[in-house]
C-alpha positions in Angstrom: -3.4 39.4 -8.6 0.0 39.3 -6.2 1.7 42.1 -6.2 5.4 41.7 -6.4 7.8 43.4 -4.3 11.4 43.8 -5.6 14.4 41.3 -3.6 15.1 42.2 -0.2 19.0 40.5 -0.3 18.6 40.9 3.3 16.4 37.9 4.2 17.5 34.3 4.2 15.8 31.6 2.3 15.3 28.2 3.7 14.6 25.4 1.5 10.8 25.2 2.8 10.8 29.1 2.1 12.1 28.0 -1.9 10.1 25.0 -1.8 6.5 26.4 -1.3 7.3 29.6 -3.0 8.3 27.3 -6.4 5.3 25.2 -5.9 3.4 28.3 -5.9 5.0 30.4 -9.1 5.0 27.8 -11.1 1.5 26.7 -10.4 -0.1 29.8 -11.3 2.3 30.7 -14.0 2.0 27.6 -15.7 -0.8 28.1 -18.1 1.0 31.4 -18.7 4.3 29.7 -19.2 2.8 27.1 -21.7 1.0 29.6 -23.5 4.4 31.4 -24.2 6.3 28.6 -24.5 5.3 25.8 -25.4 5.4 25.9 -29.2 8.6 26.5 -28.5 9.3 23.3 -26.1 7.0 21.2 -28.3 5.5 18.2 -27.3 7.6 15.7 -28.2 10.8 17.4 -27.9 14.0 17.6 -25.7 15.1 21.3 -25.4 17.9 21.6 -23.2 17.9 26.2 -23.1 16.4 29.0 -24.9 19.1 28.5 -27.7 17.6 26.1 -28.9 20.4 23.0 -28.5 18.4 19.7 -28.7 19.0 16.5 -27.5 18.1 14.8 -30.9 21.3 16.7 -32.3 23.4 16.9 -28.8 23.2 13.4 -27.7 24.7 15.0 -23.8 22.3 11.4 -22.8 24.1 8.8 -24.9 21.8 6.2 -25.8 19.2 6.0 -23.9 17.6 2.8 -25.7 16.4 0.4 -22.6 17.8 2.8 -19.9 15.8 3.8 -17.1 15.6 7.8 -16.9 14.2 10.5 -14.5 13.6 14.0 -15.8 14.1 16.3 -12.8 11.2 19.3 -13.1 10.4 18.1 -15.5 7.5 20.6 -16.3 4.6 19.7 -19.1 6.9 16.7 -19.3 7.6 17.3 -23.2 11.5 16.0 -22.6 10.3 12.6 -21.3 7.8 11.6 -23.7 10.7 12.3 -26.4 12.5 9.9 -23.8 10.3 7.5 -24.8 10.2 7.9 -27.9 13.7 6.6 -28.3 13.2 3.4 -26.2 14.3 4.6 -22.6 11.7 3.6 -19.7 11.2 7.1 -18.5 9.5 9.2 -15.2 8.8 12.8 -15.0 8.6 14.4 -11.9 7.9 18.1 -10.9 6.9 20.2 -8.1 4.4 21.4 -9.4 0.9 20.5 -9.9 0.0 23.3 -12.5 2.7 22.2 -14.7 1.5 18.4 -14.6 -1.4 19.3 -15.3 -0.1 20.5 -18.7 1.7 17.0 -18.7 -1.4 15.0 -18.7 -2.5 17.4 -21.5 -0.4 16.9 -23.6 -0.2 13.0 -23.3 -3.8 13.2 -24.5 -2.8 15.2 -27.3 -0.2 12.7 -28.3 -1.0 9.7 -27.0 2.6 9.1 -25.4 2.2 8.1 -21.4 4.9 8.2 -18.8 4.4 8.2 -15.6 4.4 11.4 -13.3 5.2 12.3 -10.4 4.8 15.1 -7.6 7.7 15.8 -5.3 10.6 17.2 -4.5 13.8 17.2 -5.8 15.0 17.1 -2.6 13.4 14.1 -1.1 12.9 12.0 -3.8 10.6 9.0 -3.7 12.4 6.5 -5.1 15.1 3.9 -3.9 18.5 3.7 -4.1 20.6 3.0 -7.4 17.1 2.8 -9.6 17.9 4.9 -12.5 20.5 4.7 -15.5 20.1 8.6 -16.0 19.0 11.3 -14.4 18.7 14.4 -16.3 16.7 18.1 -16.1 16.4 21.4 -18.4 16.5 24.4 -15.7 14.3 22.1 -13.2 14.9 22.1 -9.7 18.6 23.0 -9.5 18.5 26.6 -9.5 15.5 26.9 -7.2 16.6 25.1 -4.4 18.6 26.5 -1.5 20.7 23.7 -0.5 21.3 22.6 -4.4 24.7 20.2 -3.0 22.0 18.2 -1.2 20.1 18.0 -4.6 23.2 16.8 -6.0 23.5 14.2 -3.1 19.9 13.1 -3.6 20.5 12.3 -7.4 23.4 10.2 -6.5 21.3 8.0 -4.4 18.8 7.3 -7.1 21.7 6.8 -9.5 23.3 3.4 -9.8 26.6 3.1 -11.0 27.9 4.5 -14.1 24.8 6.6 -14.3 24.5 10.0 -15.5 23.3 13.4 -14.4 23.1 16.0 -16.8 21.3 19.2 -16.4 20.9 23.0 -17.7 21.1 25.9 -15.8 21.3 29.5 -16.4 24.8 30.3 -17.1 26.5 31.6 -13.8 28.0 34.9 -15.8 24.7 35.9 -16.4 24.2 37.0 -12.7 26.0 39.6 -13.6 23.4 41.4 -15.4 20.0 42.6 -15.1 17.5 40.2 -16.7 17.1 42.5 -19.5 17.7 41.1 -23.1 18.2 44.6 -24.7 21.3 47.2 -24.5 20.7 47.6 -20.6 21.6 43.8 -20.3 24.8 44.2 -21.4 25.7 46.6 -18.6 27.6 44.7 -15.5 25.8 45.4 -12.1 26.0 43.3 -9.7 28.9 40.7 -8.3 29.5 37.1 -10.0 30.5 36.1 -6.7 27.5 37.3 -4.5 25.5 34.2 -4.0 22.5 36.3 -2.1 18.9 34.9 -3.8 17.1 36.6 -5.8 13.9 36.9 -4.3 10.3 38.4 -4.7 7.7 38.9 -2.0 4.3 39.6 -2.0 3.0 42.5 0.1 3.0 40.6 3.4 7.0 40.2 2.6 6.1 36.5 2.1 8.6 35.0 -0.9 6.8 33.8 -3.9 9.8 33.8 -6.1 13.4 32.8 -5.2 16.4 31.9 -7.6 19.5 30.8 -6.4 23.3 31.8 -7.8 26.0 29.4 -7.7 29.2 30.0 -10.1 31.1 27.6 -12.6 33.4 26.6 -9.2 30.5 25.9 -7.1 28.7 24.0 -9.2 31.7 21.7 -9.7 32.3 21.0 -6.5 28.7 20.2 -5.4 29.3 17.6 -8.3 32.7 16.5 -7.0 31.4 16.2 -3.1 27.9 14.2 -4.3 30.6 11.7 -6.3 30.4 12.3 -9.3 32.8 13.2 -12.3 32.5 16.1 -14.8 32.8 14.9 -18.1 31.7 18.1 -20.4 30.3 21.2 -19.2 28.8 22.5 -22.6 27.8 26.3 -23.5 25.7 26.6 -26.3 26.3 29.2 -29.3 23.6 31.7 -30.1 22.6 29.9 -33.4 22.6 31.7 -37.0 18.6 32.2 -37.7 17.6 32.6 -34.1 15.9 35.3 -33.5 13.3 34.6 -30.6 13.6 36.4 -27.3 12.4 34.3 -24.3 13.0 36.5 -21.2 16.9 37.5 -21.2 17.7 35.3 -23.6 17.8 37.5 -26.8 20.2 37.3 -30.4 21.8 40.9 -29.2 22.8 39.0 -25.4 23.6 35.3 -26.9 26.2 36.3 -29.4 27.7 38.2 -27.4 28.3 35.6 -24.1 26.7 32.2 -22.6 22.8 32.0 -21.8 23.7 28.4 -20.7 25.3 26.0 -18.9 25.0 22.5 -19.0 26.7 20.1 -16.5 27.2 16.3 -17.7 28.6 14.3 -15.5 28.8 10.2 -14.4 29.0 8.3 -11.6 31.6 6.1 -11.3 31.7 2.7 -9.4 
């Protein structure tokens, strides 16, 4: 088993750094994940955050009857096939191969086939102005270290008028420790320190890296990629909701935002 090594904030992170460090968490954490999770996430589901908000009753993707949509980390892929389910011609694409793996599962279990991918979110292989929509629960944005040239990458793939909507963990939340009890509520570290967070094996080699971007730099990675904000929505804790998945918790999510989520167009 790795053993993990708290952050050194002292060390920069490249994006190859992020890049093989993400392919490696999530592959080995991915059964784990699933087996945590994935009741949760369903099958045939979009989920945008641990609140719970779903895209059945948010419609943050309009109608996505005959578009052509690309789900961004997209994980065991559970977002897509829903995709499909409402008419749009959809692709799921992940990092990981763990993860997919869980993808392919599950399209045996419900028969529902999209096509997936394996790459990255940064070089993505696809021409220009293919999709209608681009959209991702918490893949690939916060894991990257250059996350503007993310942004740039799904304008390219966009065509005009598209959309690119995606979750993230809410920026305010770097604030606290990861803790979803009274000890999360303490403030410790500085909204405006964009250091990683990182975690190293015991050669000091990262196997874990999240990035930290606030409400400000998240807009303006939109704003230089092209595109226009059109909602930036923070989900409610929900009355009934009582799971805990990681810092998300009832006693945390009443009290401020677990989530962010960026919807945005691209205008001709």
């Amino acid at each position: 088993m790795t053993e993990i090594n708290p952050p050194d904030p002292r060390s920069p992170i490249t994006d190859a750094e992020s890049r093989v460090a993400s392919r490696g968490w999530w592959d080995a954490d991915a059964d784990e994940y699933q087996a945590e999770h994935g009741a949760f996430l369903g099958d045939l589901d979009f989920v945008w955050c641990p609140e719970g908000l779903r895209e059945a009753d948010a419609h943050l993707l309009g109608d996505v009857r005959g578009k052509r949509v690309l789900e961004l980390g997209a994980g065991a892929a559970a977002g897509a096939r829903w995709l499909d389910g409402q008419g749009a011609e959809v692709t799921a694409l992940d990092l990981s191969a763990g993860m997919l793996r869980h993808a392919r599962a599950a399209e045996a279990r419900t028969g529902v086939r999209v096509p997936l991918v394996q790459a990255d979110a940064l070089a993505l292989p696809f021409a220009d102005s293919v999709f209608d929509i681009v959209c991702t629960a918490f893949g690939a944005i916060p894991f990257v270290a250059d996350s503007g040239a993310a942004m740039r990458e799904v304008a390219r793939v966009l065509r005009t008028g598209g959309s690119w909507v995606f979750s993230v963990t809410h920026p305010m939340r770097w604030i606290f420790w990861d803790e979803p009890d009274e000890s999360g509520l303490i403030a410790r570290n500085s909204y405006f320190d964009r250091t990683p967070y990182v975690e190293t094996d015991e050669g000091g080699v990262p196997v874990y890296v999240e990035q930290h971007r606030t409400l400000g730099d998240r807009v303006r990675e939109l704003v230089a990629a092209g595109f226009v904000l059109r909602d930036l929505v923070e989900p409610e804790w929900p009355d009934g909701h009582e799971q805990i998945w990681g810092q998300w918790s009832p006693l945390r999510g009443r009290l401020f935002p677990g989530t962010a989520i960026f919807v945005s167009d691209l205008p001709g």
